[in-house]
Each structure stands twice: as C-alpha cells, then as structure tokens.
Backbone as CSV, one residue per row, in Angstrom:
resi,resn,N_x,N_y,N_z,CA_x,CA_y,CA_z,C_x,C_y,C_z
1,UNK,-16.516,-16.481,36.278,-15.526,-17.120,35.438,-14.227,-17.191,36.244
2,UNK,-13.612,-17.908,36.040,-12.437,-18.621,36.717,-11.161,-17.773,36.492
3,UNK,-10.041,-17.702,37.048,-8.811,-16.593,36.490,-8.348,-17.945,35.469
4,UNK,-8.407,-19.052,35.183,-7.845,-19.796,34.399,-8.674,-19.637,33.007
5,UNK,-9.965,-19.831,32.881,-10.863,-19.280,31.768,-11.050,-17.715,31.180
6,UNK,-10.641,-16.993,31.941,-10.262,-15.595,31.674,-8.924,-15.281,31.434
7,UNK,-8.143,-15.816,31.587,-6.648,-15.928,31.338,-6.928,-16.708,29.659
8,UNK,-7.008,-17.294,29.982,-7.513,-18.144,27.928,-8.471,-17.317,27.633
9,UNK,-9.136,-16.726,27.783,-9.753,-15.827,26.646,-8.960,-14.723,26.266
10,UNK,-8.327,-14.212,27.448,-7.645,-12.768,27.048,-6.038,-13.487,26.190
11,UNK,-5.545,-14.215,26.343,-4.597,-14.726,25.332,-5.491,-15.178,24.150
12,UNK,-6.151,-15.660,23.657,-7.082,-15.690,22.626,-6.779,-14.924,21.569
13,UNK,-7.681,-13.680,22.623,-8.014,-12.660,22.055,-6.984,-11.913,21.728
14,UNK,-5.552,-11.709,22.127,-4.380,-11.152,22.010,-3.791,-11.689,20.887
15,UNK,-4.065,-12.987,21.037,-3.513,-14.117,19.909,-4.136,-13.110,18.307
16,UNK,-5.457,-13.125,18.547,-6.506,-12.975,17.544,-5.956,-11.361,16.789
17,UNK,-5.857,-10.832,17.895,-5.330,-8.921,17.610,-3.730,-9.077,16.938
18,UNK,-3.093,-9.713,17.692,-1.462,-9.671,16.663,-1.242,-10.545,15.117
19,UNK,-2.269,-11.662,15.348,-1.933,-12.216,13.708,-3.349,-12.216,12.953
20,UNK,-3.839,-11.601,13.397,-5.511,-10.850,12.427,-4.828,-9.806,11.162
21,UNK,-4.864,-10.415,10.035,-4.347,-8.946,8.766,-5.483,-8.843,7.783
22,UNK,-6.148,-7.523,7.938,-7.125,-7.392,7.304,-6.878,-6.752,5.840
23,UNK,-7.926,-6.840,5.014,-7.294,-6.741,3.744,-6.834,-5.281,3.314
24,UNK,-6.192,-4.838,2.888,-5.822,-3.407,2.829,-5.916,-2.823,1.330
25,UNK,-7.343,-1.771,1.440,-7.151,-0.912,0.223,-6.221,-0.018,-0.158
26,UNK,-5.588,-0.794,-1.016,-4.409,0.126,-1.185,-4.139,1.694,-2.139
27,UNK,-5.888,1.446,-3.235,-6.020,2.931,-3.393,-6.339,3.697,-2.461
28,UNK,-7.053,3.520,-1.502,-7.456,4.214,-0.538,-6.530,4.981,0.250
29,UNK,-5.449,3.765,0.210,-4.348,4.513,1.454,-3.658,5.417,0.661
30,UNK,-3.307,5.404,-1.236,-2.613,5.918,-1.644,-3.485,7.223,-1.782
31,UNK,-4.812,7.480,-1.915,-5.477,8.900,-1.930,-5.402,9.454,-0.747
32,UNK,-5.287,8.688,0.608,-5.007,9.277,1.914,-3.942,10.170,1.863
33,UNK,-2.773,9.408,1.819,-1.659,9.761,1.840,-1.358,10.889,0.718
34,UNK,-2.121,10.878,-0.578,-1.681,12.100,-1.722,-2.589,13.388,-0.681
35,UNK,-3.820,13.209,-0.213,-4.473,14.536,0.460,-3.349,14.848,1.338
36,UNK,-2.811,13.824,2.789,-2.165,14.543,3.491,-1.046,15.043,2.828
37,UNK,-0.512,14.952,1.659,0.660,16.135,1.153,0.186,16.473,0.087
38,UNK,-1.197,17.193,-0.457,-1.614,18.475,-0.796,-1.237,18.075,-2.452
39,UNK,-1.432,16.424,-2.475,-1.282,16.422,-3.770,-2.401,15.637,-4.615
40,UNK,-2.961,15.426,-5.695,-3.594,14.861,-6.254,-2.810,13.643,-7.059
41,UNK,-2.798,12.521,-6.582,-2.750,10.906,-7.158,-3.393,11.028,-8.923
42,UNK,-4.106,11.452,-9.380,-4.180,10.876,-10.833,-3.924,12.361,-11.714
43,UNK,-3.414,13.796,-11.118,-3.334,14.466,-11.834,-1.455,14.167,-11.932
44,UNK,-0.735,14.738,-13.221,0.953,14.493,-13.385,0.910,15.798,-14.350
45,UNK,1.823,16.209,-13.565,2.155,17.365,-14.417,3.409,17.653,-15.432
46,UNK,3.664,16.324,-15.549,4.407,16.210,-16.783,6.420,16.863,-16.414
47,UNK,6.004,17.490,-15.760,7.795,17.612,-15.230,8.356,16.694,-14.433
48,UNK,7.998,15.977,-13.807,8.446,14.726,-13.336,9.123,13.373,-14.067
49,UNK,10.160,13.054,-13.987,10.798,12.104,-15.031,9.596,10.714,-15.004
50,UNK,9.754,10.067,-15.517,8.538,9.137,-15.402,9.442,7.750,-15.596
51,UNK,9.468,6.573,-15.351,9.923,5.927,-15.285,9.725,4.846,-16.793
52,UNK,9.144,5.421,-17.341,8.518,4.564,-18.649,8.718,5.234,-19.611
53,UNK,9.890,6.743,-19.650,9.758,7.906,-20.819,10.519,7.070,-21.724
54,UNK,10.391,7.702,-23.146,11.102,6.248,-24.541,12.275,7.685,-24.209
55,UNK,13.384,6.315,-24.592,14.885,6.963,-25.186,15.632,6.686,-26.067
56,UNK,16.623,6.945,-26.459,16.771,6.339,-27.338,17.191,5.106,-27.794
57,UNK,17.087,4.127,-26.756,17.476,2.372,-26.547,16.076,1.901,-26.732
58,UNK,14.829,2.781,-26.675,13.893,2.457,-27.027,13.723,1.783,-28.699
59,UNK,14.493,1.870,-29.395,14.205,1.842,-31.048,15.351,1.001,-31.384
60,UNK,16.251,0.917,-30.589,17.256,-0.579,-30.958,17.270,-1.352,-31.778
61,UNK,15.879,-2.061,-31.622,15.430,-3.651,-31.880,14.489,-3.332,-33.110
62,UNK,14.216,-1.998,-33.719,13.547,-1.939,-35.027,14.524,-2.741,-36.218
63,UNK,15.653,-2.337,-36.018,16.359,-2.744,-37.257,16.799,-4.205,-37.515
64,UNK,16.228,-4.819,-36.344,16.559,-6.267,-36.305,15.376,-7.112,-37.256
C-alpha cells in the first residue's frame, strides 16, 4: 500500500475515532459512579432535602 493510501486510511480512521458518539447508558454510569462512592442510587434516606418536598406555597391555589 502506498504512503498516500495509508495516509487516507489512518485520517479516516482518526476522523471515525473523534466524531464516533456511542450511545450512553446513563443508568449504568449513574450505578457506576453511586458504587465508586459507597453509595446506593435507589436507596434515600430521607435526611436529604429533596427537591420536590411540599411547603407551604404548595396549597396556595386550593382556595382559588
């Protein structure tokens, strides 16, 4: 093979490696990532503020 035909394959293939995005499980990465810090993803132990807790702006719109 020629340095001109081997020169186009290896840009190709470079081409192919920098804009190739494969699909990404993203539970997967999030159970990865809970093992490497020693935590469990679907257990909550309830002391953590939660972003969805009702307050009292929750009940506003009853009286309307």
């Amino acid at each position: 093979m020629g340095r001109g035909r081997q020169k186009a394959k290896a840009t190709k293939q470079a081409r192919e490696i920098k804009y190739f995005t494969p699909n990404t499980d993203l539970s997967a990465l999030e159970r990865e990532l809970a093992e490497a810090r020693g935590e469990n993803p679907d257990s909550h132990d309830g002391n953590e503020s939660d972003d969805y807790d009702t307050d009292r702006w929750d009940y506003d719109d009853e009286r309307y």
